[in-house]
DSSP file (Angstrom, degrees, kcal/mol; ACC not computed):
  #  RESIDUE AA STRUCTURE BP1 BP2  ACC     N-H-->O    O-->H-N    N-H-->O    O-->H-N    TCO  KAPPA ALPHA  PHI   PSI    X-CA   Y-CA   Z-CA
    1    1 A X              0   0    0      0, 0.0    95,-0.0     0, 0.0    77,-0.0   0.000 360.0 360.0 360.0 136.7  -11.1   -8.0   -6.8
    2    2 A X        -     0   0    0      1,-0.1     3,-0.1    75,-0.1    94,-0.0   0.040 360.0-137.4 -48.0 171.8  -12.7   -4.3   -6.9
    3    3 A X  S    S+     0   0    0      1,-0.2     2,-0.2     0, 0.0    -1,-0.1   0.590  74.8   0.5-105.7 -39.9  -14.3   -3.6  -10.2
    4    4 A X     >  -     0   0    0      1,-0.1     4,-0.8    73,-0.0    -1,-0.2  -0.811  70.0-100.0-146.8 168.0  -12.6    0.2  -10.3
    5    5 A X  H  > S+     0   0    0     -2,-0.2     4,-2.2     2,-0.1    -1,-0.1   0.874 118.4  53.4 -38.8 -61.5  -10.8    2.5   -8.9
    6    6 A X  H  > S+     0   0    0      1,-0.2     4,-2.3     2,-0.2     3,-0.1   0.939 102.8  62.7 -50.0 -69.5  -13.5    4.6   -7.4
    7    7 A X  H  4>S+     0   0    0      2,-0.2     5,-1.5     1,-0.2     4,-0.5   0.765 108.5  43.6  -3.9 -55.1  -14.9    1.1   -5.6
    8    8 A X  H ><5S+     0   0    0     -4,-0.8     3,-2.5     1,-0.2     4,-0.3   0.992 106.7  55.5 -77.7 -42.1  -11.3    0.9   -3.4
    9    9 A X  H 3<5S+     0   0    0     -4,-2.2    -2,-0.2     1,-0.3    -1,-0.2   0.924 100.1  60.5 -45.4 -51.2  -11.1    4.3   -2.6
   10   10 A X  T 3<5S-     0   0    0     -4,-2.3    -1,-0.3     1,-0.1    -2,-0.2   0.754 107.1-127.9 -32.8 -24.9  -15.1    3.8   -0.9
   11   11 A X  T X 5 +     0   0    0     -3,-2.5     3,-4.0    -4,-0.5    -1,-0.1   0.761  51.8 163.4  73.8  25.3  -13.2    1.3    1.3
   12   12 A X  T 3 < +     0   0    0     -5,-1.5     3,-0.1    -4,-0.3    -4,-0.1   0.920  67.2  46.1 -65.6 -24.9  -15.9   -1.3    0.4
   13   13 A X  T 3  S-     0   0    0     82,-0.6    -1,-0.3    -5,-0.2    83,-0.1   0.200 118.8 -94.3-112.3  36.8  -13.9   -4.5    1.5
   14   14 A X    <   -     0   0    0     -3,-4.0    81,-2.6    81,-0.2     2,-0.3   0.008  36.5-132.1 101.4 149.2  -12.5   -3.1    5.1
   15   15 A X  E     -A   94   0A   0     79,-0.3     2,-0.3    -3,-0.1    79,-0.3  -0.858   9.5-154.7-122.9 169.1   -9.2   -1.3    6.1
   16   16 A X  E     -A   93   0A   0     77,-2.9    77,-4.2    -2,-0.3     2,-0.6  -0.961  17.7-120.6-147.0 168.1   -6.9   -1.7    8.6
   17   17 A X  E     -A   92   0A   0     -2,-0.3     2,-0.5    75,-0.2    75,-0.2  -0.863  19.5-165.6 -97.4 127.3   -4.5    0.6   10.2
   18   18 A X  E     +A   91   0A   0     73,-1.2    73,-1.8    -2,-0.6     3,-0.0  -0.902  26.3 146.1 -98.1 130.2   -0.6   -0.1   10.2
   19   19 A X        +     0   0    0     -2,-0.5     2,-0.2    71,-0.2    70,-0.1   0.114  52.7  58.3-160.5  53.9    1.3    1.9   12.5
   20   20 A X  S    S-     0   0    0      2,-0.3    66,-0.2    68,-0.1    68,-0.1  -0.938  93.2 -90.4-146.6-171.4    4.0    0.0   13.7
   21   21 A X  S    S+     0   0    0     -2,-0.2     2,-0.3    64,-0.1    67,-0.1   0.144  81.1 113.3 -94.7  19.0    7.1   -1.9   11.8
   22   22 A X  S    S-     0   0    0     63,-0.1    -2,-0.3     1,-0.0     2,-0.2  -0.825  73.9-106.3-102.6 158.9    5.6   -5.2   11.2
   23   23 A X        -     0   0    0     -2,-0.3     2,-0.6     1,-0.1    62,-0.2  -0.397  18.2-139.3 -98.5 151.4    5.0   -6.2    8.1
   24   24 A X  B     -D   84   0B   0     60,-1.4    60,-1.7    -2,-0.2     2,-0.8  -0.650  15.6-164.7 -88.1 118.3    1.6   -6.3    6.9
   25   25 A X        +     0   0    0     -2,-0.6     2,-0.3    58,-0.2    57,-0.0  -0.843  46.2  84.5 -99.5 102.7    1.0   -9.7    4.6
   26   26 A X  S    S-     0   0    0     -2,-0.8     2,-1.3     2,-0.0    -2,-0.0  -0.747  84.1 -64.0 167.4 135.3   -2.5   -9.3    2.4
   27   27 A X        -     0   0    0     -2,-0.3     2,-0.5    55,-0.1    69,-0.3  -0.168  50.3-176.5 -36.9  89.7   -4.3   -8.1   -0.6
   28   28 A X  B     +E   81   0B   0     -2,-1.3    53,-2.3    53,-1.2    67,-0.2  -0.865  19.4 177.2 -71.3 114.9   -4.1   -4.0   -0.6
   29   29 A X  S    S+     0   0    0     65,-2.0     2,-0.2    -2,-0.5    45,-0.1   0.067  74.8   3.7-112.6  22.1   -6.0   -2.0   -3.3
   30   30 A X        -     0   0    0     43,-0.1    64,-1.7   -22,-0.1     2,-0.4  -0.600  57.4-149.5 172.8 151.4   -4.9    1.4   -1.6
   31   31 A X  E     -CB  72  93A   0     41,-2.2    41,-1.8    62,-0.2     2,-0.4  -0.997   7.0-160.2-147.3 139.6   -2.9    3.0    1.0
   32   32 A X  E     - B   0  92A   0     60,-3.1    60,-2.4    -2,-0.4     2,-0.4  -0.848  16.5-139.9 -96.6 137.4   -3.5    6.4    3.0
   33   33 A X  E     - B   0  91A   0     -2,-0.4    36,-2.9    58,-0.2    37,-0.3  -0.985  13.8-172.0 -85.9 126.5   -0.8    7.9    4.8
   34   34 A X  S    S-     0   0    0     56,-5.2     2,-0.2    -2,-0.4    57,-0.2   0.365  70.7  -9.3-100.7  24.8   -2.1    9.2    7.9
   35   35 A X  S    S-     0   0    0     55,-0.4    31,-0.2    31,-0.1    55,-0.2  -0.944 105.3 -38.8-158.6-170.8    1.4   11.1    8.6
   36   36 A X  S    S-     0   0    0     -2,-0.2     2,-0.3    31,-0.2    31,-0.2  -0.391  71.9-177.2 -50.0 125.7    4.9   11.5    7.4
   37   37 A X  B     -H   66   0C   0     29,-2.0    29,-1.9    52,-0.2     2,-0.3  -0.991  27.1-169.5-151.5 140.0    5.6    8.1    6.6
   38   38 A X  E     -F   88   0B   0     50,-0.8    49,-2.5    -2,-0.3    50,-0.9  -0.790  20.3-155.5-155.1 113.3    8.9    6.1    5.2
   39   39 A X  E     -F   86   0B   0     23,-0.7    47,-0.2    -2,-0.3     3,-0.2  -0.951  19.8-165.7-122.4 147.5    8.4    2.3    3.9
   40   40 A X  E    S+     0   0B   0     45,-0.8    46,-0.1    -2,-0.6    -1,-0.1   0.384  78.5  27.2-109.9  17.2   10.8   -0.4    3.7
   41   41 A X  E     +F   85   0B   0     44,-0.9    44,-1.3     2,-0.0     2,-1.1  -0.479  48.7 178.6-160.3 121.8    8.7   -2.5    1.6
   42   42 A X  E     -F   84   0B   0     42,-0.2    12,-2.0    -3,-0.2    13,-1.4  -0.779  20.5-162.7-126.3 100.1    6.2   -2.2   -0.7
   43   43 A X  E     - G   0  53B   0     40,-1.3    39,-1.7    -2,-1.1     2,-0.3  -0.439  15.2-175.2 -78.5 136.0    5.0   -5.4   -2.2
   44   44 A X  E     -FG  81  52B   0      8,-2.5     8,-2.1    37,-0.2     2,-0.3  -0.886  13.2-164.7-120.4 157.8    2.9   -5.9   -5.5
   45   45 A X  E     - G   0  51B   0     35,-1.0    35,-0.4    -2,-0.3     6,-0.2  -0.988  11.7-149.8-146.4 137.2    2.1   -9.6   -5.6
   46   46 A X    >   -     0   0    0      4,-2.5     3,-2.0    -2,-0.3     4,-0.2  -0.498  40.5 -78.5-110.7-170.3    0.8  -10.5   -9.6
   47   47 A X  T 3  S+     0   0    0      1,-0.3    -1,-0.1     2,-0.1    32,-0.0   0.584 125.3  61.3 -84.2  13.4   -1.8  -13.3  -10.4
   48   48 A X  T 3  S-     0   0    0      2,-0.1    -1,-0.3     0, 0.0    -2,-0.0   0.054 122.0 -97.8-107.6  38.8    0.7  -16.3  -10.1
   49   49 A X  S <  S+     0   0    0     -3,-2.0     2,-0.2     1,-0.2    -2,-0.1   0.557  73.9 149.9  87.7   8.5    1.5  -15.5   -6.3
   50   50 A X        -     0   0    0     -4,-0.2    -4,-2.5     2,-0.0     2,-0.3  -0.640  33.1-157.3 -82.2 142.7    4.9  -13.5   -7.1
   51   51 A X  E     -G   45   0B   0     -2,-0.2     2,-0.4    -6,-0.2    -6,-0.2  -0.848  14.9-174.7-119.1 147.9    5.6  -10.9   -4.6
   52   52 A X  E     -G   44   0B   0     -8,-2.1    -8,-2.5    -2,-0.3     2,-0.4  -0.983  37.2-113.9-141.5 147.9    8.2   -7.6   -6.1
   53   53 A X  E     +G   43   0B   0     -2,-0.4   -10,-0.2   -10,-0.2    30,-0.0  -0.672  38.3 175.6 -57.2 134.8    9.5   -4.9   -4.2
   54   54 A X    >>  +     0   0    0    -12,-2.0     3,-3.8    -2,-0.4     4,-0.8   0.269  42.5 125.0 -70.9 -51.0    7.5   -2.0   -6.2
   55   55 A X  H 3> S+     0   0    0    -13,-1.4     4,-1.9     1,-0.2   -16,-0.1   0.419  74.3  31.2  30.4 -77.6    9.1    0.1   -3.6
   56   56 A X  H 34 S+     0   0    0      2,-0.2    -1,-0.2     1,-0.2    -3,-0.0   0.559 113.3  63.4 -91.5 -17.6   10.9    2.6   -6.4
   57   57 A X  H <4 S+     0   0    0     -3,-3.8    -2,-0.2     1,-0.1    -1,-0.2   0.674 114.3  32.4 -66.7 -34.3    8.1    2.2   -8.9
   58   58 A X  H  < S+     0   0    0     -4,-0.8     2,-0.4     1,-0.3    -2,-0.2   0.816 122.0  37.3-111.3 -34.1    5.9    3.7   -6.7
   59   59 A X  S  < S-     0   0    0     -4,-1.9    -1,-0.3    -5,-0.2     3,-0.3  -0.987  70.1-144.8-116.1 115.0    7.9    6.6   -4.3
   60   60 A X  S    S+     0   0    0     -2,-0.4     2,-0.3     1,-0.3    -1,-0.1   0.777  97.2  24.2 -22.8 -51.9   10.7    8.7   -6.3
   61   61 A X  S >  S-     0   0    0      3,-0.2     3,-1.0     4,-0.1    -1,-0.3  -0.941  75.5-165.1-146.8 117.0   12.6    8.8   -3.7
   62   62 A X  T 3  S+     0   0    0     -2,-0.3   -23,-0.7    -3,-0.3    -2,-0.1   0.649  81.0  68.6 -63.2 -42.8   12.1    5.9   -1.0
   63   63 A X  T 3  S+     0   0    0    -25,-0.1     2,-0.3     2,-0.0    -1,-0.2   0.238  87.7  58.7-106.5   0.8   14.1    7.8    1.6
   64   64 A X  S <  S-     0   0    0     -3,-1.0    -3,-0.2     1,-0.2     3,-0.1  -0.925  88.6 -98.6-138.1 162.1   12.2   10.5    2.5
   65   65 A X        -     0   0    0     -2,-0.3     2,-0.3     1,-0.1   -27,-0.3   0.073  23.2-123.4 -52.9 158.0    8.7   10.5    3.8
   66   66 A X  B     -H   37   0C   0    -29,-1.9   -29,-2.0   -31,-0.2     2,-0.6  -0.706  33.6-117.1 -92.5-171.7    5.7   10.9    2.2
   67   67 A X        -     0   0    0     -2,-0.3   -31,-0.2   -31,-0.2   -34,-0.1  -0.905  39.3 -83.6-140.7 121.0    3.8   13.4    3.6
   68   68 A X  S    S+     0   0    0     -2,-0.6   -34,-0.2     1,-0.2   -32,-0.1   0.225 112.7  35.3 -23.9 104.6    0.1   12.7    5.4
   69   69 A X  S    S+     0   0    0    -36,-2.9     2,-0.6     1,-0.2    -1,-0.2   0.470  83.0 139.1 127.9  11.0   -2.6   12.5    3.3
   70   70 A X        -     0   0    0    -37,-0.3     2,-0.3   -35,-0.2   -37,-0.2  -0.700  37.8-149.5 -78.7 108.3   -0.8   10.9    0.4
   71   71 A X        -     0   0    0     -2,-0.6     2,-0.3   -39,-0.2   -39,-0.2  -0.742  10.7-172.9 -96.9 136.9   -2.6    7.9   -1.7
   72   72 A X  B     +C   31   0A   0    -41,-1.8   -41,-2.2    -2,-0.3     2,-0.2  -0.716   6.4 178.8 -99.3 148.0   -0.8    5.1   -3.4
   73   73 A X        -     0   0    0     -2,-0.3     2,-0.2   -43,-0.2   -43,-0.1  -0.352  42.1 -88.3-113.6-167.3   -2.7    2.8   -5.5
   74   74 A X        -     0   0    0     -2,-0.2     3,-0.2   -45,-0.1     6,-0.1  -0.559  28.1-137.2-120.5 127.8   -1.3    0.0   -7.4
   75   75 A X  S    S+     0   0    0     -2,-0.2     2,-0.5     1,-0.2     5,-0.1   0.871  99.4  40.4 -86.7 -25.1   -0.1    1.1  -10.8
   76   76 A X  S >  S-     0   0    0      3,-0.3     3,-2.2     1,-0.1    -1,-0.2  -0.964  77.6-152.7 -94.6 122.3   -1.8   -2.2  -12.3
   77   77 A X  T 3  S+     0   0    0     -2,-0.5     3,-0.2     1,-0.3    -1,-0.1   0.529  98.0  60.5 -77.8  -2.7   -5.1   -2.9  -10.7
   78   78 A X  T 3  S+     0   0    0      1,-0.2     2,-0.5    -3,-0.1    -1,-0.3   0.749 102.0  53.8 -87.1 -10.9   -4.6   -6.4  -11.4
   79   79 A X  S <  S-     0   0    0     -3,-2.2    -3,-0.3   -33,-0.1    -4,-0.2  -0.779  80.4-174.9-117.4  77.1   -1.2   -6.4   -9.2
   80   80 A X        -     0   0    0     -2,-0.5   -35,-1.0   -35,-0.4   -51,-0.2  -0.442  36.3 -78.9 -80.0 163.9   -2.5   -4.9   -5.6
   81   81 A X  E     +EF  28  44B   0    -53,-2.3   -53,-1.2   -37,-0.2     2,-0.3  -0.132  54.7 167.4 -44.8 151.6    0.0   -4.1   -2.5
   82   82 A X  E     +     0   0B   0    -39,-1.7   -39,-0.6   -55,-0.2   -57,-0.2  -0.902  50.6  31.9-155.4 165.0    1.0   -7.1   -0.6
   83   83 A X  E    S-     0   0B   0     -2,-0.3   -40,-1.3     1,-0.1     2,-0.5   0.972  73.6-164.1  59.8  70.2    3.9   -7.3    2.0
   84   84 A X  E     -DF  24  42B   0    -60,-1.7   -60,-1.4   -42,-0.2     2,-0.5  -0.832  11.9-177.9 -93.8 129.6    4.0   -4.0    3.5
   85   85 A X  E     - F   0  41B   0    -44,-1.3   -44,-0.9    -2,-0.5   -45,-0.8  -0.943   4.3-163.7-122.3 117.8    6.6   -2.9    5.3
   86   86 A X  E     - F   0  39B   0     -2,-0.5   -47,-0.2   -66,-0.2     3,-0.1  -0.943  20.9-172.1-132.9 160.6    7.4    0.6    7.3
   87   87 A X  E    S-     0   0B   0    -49,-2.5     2,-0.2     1,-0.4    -1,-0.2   0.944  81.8 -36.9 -81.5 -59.0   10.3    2.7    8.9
   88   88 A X  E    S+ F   0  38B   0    -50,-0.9   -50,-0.8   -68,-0.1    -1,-0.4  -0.853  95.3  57.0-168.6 164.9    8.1    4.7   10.3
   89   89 A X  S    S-     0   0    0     -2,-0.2     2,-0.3   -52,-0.2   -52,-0.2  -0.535  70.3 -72.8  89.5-167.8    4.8    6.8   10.4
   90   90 A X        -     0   0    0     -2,-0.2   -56,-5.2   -55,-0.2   -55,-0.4  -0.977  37.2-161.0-153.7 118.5    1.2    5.4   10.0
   91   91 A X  E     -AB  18  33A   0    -73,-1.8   -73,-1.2    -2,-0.3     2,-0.6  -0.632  26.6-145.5 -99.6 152.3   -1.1    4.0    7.4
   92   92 A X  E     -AB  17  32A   0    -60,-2.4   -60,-3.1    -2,-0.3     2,-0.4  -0.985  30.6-160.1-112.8 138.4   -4.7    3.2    6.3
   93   93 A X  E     -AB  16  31A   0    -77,-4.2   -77,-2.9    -2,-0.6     2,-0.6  -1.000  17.2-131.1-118.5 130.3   -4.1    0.0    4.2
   94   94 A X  E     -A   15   0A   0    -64,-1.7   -65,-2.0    -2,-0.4   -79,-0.3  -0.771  27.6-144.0   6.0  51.0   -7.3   -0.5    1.8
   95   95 A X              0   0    0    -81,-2.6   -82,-0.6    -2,-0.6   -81,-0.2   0.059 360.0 360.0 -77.2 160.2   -8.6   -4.5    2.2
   96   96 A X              0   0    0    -69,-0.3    -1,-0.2   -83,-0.1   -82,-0.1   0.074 360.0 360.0 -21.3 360.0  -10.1   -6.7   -0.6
C-alpha cells in the first residue's frame, strides 16, 4: 500500500488504461479521467475483502460525466478503488 498521497499520484506501482465497459477487478489508489467519462461502478474494497458501490460518495451526481482531467482518489486511503465499472469515456486507473 502507498505510503501517501503524493506517492499514488507519481504513479509508482504502474497504471493501466480502461476505455471500454468491462469491468476492471484490482487495487486502484487513483483514477484520471482522460475524457468525459460516466461510471457504473465504482468499488472501494476495505481490509476484510468487502467490495461497496462508493459510486455516490464519490461523484454528486453519477449521471453526468465527469469532465477530462478529473482525479478521484479514495476518500480513505486504507479503502482503494476496486471493481470499476464504465458507461462510457476513458480512464488512467492508478495500480498498487
Amino acid at each position: 500500500m502507498p505510503n501517501s498521497y503524493g506517492e499514488i499520484l507519481t504513479a509508482r506501482g504502474g497504471s493501466f488504461i480502461l476505455n471500454t465497459t468491462s469491468a476492471y477487478q484490482g487495487e486502484v489508489y487513483a483514477i484520471v479521467a482522460l475524457e468525459d467519462t460516466i461510471f457504473n461502478v465504482l468499488g472501494s474494497i476495505d481490509r476484510n475483502g468487502i467490495i461497496t458501490n462508493v459510486l455516490n460518495d464519490q461523484i454528486s451526481n453519477p449521471a453526468i460525466a465527469i469532465k477530462s482531467g478529473a482525479i478521484l482518489t479514495p476518500l480513505d486511503i486504507e479503502k482503494p478503488f476496486h471493481d470499476i465499472k464504465l458507461a462510457s469515456g476513458s480512464v488512467i486507473l492508478v495500480l498498487k
